[in-house]
Backbone of each chain as ProteinMPNN parsed JSONL, in Angstrom:
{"seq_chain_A": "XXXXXXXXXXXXXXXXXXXXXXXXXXXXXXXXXXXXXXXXXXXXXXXXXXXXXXXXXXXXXXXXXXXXXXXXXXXXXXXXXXXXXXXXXXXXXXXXXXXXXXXXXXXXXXXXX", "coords_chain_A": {"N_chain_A": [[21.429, 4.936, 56.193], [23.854, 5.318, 54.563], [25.533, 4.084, 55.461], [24.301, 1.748, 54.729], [24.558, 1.536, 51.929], [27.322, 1.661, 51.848], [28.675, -1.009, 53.046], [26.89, -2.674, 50.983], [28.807, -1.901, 48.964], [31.209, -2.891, 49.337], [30.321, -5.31, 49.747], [29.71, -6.097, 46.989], [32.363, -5.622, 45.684], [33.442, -7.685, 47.03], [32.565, -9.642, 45.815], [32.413, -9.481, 43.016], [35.378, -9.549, 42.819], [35.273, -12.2, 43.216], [33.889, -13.516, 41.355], [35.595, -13.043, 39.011], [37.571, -14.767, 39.753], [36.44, -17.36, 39.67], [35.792, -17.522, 36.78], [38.076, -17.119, 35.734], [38.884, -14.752, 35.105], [40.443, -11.379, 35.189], [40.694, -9.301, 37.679], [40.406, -6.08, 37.577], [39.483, -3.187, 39.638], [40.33, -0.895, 39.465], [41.175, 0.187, 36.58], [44.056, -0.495, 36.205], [46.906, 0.082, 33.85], [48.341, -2.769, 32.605], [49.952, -3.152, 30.508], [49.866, -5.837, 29.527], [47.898, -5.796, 27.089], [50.505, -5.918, 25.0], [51.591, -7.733, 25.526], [49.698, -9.561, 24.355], [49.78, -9.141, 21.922], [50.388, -10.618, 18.153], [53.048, -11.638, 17.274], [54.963, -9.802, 14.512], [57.394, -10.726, 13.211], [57.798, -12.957, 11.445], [55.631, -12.796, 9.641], [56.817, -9.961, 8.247], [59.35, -10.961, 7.654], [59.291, -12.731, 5.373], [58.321, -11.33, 3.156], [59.676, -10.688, 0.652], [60.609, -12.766, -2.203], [63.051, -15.534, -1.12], [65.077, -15.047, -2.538], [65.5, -12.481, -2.858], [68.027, -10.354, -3.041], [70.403, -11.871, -2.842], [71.3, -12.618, -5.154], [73.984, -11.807, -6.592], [75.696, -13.272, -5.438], [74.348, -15.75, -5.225], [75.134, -16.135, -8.137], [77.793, -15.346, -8.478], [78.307, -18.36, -6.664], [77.833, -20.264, -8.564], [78.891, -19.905, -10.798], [81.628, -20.542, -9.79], [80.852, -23.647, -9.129], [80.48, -23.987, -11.835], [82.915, -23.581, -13.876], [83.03, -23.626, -16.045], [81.323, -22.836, -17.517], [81.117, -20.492, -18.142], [79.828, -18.055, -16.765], [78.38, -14.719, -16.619], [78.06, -11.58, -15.131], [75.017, -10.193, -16.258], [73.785, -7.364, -15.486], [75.901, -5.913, -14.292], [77.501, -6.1, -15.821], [76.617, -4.767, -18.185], [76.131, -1.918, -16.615], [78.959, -1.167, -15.842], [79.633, -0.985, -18.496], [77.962, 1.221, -19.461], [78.973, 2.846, -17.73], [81.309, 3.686, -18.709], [80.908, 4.845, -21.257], [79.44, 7.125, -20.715], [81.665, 8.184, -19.896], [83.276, 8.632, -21.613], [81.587, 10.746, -23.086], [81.954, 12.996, -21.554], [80.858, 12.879, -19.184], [81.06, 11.657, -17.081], [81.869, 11.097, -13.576], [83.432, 13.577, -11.491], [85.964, 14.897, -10.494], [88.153, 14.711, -7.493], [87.749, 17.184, -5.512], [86.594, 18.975, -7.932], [84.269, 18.897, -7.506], [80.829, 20.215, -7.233], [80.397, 20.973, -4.664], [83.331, 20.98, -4.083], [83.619, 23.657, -5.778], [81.975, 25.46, -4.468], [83.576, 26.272, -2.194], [85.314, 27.408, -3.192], [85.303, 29.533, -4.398], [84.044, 31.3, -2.71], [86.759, 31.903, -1.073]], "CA_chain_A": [[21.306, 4.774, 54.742], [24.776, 5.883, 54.11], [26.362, 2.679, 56.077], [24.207, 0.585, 54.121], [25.425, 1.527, 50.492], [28.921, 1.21, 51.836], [28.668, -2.599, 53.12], [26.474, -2.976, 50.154], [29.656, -1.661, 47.686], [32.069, -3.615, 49.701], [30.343, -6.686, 49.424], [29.985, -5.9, 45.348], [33.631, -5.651, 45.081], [34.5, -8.962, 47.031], [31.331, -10.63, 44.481], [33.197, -9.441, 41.685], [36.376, -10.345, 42.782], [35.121, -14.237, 43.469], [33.429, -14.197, 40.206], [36.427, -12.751, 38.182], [38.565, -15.858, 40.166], [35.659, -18.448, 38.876], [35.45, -17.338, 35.651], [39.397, -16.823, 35.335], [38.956, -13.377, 34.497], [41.292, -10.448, 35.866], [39.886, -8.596, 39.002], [40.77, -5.108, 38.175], [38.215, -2.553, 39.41], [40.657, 0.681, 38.962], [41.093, 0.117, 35.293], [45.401, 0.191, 35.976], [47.156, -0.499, 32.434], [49.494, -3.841, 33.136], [50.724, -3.745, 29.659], [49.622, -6.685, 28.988], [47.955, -5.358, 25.674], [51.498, -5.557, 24.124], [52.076, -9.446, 25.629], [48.831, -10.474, 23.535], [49.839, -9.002, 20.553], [50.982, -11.592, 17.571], [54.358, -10.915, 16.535], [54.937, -9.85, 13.155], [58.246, -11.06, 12.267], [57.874, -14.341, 10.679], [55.043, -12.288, 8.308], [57.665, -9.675, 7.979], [60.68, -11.536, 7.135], [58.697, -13.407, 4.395], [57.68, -10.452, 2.309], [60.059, -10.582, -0.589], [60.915, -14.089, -2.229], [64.313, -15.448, -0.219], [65.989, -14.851, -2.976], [66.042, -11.513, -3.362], [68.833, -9.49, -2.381], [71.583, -12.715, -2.883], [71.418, -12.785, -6.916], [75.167, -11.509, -7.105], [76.192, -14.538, -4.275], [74.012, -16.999, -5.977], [75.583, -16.693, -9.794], [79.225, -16.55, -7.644], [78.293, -20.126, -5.881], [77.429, -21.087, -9.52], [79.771, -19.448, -11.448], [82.827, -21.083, -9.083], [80.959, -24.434, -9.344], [81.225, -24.571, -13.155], [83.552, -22.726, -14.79], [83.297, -24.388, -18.045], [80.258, -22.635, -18.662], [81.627, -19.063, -18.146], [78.41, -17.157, -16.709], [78.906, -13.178, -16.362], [76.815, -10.986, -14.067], [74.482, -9.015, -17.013], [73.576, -6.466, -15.317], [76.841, -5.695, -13.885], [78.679, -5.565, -17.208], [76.024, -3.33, -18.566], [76.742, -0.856, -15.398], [80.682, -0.862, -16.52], [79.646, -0.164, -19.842], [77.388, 2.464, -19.233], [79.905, 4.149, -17.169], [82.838, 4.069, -19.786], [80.012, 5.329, -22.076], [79.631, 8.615, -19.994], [82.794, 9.145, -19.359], [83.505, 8.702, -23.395], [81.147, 11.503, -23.133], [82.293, 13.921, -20.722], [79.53, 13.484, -18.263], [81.405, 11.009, -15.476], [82.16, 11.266, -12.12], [84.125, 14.43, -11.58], [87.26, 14.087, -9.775], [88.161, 14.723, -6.038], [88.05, 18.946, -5.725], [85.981, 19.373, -8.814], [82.512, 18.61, -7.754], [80.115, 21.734, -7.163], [80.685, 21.464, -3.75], [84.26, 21.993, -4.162], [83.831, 24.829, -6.327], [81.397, 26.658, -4.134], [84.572, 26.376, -1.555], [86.992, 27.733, -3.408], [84.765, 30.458, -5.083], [84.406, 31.907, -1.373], [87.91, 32.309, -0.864]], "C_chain_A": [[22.679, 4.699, 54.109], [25.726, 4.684, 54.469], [25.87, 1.538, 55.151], [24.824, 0.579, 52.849], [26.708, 1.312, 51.15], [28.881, -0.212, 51.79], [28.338, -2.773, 51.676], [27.97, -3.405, 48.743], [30.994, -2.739, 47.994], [31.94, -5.16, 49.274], [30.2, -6.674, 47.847], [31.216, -6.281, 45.432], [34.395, -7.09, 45.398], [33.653, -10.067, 45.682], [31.871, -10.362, 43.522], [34.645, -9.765, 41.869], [36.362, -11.875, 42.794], [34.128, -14.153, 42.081], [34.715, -13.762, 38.703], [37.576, -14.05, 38.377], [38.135, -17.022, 39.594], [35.707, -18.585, 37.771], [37.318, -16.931, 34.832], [39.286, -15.433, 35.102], [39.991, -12.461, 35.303], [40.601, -9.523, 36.573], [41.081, -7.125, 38.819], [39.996, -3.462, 38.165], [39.052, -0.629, 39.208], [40.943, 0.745, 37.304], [42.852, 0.321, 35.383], [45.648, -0.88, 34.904], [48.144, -1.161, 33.108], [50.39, -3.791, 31.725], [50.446, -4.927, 29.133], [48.616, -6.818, 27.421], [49.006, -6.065, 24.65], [51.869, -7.015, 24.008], [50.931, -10.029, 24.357], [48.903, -10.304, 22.174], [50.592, -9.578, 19.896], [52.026, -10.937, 17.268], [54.32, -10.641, 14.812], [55.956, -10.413, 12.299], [58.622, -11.991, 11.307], [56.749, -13.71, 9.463], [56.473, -11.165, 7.485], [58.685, -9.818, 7.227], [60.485, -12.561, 5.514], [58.415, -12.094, 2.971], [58.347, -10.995, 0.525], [60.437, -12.283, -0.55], [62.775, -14.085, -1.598], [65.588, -15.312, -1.14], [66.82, -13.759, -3.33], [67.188, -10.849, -2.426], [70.228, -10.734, -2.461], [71.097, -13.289, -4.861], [73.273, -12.629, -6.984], [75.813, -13.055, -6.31], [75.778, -15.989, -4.747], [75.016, -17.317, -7.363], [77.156, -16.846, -9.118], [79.354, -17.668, -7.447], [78.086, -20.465, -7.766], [78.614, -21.173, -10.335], [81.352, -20.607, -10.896], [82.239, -22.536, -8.992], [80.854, -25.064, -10.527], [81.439, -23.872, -13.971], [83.704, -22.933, -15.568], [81.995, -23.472, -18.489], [80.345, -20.64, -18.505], [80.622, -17.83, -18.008], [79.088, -15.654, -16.323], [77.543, -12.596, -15.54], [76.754, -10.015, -15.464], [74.894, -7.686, -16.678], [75.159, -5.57, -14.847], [77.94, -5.089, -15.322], [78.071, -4.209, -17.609], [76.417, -1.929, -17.777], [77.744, -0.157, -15.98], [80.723, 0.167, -17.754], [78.733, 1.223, -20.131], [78.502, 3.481, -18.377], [80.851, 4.582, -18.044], [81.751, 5.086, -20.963], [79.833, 6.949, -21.645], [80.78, 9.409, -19.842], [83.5, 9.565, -20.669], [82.595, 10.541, -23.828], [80.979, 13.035, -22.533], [81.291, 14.1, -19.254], [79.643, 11.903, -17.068], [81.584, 11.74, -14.161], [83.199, 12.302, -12.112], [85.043, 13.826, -10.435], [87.248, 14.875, -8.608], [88.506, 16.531, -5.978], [87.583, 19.412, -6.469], [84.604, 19.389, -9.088], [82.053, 19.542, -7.459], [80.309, 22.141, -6.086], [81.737, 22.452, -3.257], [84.281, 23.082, -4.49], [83.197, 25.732, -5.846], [82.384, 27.216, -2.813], [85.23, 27.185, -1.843], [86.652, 29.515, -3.976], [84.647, 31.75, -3.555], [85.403, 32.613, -0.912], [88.368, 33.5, -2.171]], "O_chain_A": [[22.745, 4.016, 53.087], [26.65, 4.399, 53.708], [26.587, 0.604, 54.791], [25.618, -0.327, 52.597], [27.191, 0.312, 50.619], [29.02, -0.768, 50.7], [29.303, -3.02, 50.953], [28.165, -4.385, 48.025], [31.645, -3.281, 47.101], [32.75, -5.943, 48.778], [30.853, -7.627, 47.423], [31.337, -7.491, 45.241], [35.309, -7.626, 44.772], [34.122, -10.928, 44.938], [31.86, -11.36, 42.801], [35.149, -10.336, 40.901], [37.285, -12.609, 42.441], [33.536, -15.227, 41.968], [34.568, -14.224, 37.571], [38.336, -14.36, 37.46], [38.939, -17.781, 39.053], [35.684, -19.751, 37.378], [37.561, -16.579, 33.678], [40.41, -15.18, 34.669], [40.406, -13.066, 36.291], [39.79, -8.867, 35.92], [42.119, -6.96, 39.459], [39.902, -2.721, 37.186], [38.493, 0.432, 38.928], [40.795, 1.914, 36.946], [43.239, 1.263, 34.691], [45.169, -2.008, 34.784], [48.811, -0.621, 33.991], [51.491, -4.342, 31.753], [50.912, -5.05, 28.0], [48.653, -7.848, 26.748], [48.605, -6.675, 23.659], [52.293, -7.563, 22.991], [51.318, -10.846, 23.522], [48.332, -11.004, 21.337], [51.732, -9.544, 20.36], [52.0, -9.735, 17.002], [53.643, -11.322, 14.042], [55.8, -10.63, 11.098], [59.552, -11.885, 10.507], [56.964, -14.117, 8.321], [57.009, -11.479, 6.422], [59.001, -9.07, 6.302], [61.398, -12.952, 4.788], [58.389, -12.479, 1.802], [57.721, -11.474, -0.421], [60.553, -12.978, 0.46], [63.541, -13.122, -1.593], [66.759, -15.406, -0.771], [67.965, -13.689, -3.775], [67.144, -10.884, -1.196], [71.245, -10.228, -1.987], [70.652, -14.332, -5.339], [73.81, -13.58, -7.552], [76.441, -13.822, -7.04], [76.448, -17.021, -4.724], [75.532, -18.407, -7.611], [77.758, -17.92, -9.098], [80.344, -18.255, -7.882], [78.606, -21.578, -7.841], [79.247, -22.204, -10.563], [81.946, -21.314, -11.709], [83.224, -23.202, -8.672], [81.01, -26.28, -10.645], [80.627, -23.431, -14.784], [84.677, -22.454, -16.151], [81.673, -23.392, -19.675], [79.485, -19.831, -18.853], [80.537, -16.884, -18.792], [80.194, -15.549, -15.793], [76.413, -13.066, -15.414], [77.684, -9.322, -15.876], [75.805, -7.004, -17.149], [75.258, -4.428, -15.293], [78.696, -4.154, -15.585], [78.537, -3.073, -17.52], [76.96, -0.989, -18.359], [77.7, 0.967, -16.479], [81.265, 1.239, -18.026], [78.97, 2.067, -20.995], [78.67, 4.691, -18.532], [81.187, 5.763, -18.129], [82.232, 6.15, -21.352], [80.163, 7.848, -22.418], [80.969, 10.619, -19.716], [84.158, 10.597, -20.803], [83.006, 11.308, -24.698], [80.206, 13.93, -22.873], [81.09, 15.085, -18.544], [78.734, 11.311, -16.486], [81.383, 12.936, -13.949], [84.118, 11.956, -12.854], [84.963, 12.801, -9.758], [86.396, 15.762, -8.56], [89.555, 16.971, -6.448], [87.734, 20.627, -6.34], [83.933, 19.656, -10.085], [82.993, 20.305, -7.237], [80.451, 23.353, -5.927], [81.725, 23.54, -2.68], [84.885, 23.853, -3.744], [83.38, 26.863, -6.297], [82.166, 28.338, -2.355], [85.846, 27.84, -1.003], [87.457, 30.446, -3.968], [85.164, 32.867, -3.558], [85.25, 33.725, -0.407], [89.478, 34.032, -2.159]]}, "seq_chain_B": "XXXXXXXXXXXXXXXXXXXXXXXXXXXXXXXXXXXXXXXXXXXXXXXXXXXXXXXXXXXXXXXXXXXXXXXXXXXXXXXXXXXXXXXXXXXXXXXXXXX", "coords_chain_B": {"N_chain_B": [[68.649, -4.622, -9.273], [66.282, -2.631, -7.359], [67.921, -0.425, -4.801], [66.075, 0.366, -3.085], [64.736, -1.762, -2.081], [66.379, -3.834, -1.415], [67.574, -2.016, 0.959], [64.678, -2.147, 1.855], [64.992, -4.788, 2.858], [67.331, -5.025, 4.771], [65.943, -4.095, 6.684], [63.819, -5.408, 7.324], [64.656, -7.388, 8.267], [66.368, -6.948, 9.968], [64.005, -6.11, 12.453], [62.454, -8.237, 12.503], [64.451, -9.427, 14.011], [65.117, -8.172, 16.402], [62.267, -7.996, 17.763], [61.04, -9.219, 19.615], [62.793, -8.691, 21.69], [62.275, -5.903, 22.158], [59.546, -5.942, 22.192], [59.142, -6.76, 24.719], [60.396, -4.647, 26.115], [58.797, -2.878, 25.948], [56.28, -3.658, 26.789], [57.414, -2.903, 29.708], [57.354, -0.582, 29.688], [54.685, 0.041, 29.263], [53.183, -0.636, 31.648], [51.374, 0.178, 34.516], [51.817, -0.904, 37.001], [54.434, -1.152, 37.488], [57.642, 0.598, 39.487], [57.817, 3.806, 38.719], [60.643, 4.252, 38.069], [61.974, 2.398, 37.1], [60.243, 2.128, 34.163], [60.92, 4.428, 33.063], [63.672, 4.044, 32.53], [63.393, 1.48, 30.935], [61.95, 2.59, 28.821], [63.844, 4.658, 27.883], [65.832, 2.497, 27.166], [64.427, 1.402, 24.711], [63.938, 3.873, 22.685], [66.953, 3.769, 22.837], [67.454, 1.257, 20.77], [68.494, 0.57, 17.43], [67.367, 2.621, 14.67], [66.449, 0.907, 12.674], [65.493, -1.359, 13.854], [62.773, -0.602, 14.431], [59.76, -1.593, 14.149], [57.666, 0.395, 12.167], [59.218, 0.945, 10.187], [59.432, -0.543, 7.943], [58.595, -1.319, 4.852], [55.993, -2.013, 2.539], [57.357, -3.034, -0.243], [57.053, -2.93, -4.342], [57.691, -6.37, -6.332], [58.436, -6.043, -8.297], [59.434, -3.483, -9.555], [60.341, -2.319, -7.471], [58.654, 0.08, -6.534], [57.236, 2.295, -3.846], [54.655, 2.82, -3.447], [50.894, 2.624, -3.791], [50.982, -0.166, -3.939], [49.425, -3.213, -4.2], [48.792, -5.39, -1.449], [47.679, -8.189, -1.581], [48.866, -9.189, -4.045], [51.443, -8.198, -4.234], [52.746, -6.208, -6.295], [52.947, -3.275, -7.513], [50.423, -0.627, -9.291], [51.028, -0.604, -11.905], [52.637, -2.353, -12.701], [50.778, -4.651, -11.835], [48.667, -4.403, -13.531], [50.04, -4.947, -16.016], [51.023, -7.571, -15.593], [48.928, -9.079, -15.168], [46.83, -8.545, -17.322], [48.801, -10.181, -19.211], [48.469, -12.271, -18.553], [49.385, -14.055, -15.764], [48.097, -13.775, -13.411], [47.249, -15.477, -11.431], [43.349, -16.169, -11.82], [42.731, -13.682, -12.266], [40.885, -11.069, -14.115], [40.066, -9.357, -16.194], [37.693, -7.121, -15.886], [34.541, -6.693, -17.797], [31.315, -5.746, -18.744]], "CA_chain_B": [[67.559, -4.492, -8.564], [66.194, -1.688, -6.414], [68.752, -0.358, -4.284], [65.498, 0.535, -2.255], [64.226, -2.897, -1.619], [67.448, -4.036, -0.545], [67.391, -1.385, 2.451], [63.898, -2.804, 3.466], [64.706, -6.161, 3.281], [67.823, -5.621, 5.656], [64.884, -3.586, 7.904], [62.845, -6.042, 8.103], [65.516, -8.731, 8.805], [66.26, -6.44, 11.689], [63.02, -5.747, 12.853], [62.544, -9.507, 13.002], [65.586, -10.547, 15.092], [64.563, -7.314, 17.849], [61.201, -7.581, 18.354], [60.57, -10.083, 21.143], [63.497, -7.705, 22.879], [61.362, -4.651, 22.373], [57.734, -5.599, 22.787], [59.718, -6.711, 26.023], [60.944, -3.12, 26.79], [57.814, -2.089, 25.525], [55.656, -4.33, 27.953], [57.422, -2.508, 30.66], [56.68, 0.779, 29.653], [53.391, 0.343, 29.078], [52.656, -1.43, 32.698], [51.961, 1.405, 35.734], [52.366, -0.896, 38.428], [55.915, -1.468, 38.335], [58.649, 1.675, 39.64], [58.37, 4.719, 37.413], [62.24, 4.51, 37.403], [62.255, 1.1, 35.776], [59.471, 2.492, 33.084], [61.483, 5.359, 32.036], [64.596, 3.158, 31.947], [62.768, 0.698, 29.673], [61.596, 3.369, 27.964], [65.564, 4.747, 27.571], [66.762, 1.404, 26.149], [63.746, 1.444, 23.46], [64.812, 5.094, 22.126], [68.203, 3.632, 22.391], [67.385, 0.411, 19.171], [68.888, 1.14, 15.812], [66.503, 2.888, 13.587], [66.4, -0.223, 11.426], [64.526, -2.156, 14.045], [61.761, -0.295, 14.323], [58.645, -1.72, 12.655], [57.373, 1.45, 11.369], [60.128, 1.416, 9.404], [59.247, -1.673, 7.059], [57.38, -0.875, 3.533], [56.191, -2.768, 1.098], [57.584, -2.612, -1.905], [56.387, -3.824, -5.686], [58.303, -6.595, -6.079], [59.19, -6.452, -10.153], [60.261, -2.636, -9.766], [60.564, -1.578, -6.013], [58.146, 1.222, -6.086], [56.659, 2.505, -2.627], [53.374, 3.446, -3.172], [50.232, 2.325, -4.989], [51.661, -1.468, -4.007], [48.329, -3.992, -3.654], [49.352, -6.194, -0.313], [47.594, -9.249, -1.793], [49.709, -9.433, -5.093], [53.148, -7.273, -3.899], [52.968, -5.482, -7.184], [52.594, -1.539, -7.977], [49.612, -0.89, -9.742], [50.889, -0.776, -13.196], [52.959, -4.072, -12.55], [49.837, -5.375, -11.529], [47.948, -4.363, -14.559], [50.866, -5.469, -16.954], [51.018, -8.677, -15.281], [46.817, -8.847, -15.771], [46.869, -8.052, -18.714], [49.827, -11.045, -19.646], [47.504, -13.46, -17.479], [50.667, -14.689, -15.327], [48.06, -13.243, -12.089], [45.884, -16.546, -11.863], [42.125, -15.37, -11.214], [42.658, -11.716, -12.227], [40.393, -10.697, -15.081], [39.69, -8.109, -16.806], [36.21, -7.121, -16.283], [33.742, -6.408, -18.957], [29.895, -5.957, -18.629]], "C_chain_B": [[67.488, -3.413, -7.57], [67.181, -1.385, -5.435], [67.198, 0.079, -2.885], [64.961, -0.766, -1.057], [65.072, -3.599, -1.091], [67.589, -3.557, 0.761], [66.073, -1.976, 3.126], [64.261, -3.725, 3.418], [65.592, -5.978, 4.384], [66.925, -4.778, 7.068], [64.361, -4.127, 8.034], [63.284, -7.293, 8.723], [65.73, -8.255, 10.58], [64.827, -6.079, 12.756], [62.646, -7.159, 12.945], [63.111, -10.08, 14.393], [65.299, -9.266, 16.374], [63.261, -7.37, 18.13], [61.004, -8.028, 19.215], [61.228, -9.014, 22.036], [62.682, -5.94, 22.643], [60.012, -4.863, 22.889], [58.232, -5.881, 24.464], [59.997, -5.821, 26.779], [59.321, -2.391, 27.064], [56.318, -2.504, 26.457], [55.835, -3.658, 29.528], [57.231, -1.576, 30.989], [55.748, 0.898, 30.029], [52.428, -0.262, 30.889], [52.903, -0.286, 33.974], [51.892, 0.31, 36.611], [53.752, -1.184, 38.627], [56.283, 0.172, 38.254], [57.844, 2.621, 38.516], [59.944, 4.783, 36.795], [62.461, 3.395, 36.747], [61.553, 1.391, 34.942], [60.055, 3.611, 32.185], [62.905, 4.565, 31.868], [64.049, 1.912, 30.314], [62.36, 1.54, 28.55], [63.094, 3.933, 26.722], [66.054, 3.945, 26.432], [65.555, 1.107, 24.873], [64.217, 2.229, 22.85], [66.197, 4.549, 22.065], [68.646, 2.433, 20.933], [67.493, 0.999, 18.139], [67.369, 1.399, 15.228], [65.834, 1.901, 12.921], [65.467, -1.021, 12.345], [63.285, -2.2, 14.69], [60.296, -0.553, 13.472], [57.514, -1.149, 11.682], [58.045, 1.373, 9.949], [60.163, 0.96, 7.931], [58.018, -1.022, 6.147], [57.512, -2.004, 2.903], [56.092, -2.339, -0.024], [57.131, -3.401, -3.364], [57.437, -5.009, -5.838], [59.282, -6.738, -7.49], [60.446, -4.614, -9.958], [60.787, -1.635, -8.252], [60.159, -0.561, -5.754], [57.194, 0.833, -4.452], [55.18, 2.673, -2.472], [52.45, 2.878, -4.379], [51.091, 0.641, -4.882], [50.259, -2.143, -3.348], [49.623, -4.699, -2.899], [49.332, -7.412, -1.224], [48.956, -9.839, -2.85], [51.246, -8.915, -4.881], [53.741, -6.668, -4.655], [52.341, -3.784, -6.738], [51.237, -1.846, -9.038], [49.648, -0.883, -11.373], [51.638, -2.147, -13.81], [51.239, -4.796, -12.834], [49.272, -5.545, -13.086], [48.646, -5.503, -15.913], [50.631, -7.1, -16.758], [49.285, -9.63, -15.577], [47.084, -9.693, -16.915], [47.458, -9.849, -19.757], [48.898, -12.295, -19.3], [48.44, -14.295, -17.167], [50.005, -14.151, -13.793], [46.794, -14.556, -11.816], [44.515, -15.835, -10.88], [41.844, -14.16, -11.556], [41.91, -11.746, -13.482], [40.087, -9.605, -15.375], [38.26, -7.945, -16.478], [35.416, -6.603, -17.613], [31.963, -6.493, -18.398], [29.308, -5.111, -19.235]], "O_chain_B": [[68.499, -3.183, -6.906], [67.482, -2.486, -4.974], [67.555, 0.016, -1.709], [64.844, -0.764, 0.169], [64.65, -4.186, -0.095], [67.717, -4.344, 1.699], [65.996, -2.274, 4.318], [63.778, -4.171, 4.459], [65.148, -6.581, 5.362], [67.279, -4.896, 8.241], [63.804, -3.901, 9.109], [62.636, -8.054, 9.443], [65.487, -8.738, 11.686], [65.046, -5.785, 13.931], [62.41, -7.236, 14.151], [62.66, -10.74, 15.328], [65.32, -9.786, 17.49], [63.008, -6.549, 19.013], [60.648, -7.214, 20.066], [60.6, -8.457, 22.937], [62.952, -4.998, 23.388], [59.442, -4.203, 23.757], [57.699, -5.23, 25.362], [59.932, -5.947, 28.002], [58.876, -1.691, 27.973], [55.446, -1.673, 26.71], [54.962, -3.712, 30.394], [56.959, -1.266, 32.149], [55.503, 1.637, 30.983], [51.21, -0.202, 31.062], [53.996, 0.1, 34.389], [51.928, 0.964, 37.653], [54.233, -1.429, 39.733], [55.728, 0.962, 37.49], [57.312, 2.103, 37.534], [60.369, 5.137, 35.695], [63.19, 3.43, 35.756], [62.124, 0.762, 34.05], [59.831, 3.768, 30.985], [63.209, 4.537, 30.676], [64.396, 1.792, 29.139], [62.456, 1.135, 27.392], [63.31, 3.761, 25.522], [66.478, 4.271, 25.324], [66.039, 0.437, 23.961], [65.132, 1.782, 22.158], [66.76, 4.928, 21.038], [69.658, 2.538, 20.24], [66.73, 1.906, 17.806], [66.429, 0.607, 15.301], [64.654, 2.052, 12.602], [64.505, -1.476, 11.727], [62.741, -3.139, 15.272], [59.864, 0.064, 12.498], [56.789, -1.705, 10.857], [57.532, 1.666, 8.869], [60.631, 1.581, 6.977], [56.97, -0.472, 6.483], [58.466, -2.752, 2.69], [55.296, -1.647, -0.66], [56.878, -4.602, -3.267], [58.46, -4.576, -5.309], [60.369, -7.285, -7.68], [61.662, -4.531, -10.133], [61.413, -0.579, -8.167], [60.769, 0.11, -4.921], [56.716, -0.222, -4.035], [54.623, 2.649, -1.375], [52.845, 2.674, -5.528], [51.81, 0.343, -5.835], [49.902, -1.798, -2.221], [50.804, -4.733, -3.245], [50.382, -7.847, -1.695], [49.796, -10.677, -2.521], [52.142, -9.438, -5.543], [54.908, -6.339, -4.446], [51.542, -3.394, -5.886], [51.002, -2.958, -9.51], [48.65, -1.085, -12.065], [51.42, -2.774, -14.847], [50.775, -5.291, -13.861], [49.396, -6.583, -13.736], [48.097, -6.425, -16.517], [50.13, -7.791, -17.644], [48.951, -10.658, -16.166], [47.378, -10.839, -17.255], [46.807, -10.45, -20.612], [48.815, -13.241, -20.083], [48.631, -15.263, -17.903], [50.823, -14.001, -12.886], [45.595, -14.394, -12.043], [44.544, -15.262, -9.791], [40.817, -13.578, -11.206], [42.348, -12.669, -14.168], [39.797, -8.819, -14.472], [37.565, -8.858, -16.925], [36.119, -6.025, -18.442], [31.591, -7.4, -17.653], [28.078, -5.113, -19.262]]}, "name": "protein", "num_of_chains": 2, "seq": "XXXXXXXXXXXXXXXXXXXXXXXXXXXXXXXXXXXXXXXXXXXXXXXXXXXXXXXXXXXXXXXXXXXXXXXXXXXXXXXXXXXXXXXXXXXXXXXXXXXXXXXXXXXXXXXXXXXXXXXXXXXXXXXXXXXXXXXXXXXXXXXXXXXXXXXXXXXXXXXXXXXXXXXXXXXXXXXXXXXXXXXXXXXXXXXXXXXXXXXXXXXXXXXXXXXX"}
């Protein structure tokens, strides 16, 4: 009884190997991971790389190229000025950038000693 | 503009130009019949790719004010962009409902 289930399982496994070869399929009866998961998966980087429009992030590079091809019309970076002027504005106010040895860090240094 | 959306874009620029060379590493990991010592090597030089070109790493952001969260995919706004934009009818199709 015990001889026949064997043959029996043997010949199963070559019947599924010659129908996994017919049918193209992959003959693998231990279930080992090839990785190949990771080969079938679509790439993402062309969705990725699309996300934001291509312009963003070259605004300062664009009005440059513009700016340097016509200087008759004397374009300024907005936002940029505003920046400037917001900083002189703070500092008009006492509430700039502290100077090199005077930031809290420093002073929790020195307070130590 | 966002100083945030700037950092993903150059993450997802990088996460672009490495991926073929990772899912590559990452192919060899994941495969037991080759060596174990070539699988933890492959493994090695994955852990060893800049931070940046990891594609975890990539968010999307709104794209009017660069918030993180609360960003519909379809549209690439935040949800009060979104609304604003609605609202303006500059979202073709979007309506307000009423019933």
């Amino acid at each position: 009884m015990a001889a026949t289930t064997h043959v029996a399982k043997a010949r199963l496994a070559t019947l599924a190997q010659l129908t996994a070869r017919l049918f193209d399929n992959v003959y693998n009866p231990t279930g080992v991971r090839t990785g190949n998961k990771v080969l079938r998966q679509r790439l993402i980087g062309p969705a990725v790389s699309t996300y934001y429009p291509d312009w963003y992030g070259k605004e300062p590079r664009i009005l440059r190229k513009i700016s340097r091809a016509f200087p008759e019309l004397e374009l300024v970076n907005v936002a940029n000025e505003e920046r400037i002027d917001e900083l002189e504005r703070r500092k008009r106010r006492g509430k700039g950038a502290p100077k090199k040895g005077e930031g809290k860090r420093a002073q929790l240094g020195k307070k130590k000693k | 503009m966002h100083a945030r959306i700037l950092r993903d874009l150059r993450n997802r620029t990088a996460v672009a130009a490495f991926e073929v060379q990772r899912q590559a590493y990452r192919h060899i990991t994941r495969n037991e019949q080759l060596p174990a010592r070539i699988r933890h090597q492959a493994q090695l030089a994955l852990n060893a790719f800049p931070h940046q070109t990891r594609p975890g790493n990539v968010k999307n952001r709104c794209l009017e004010t660069g918030r993180g969260r609360g960003v519909f995919r379809d549209f690439r706004l935040c949800r009060y962009q979104f609304r604003l934009k609605a609202l303006r009818g500059e979202l073709p199709g979007v309506m307000k409902s009423t019933w």
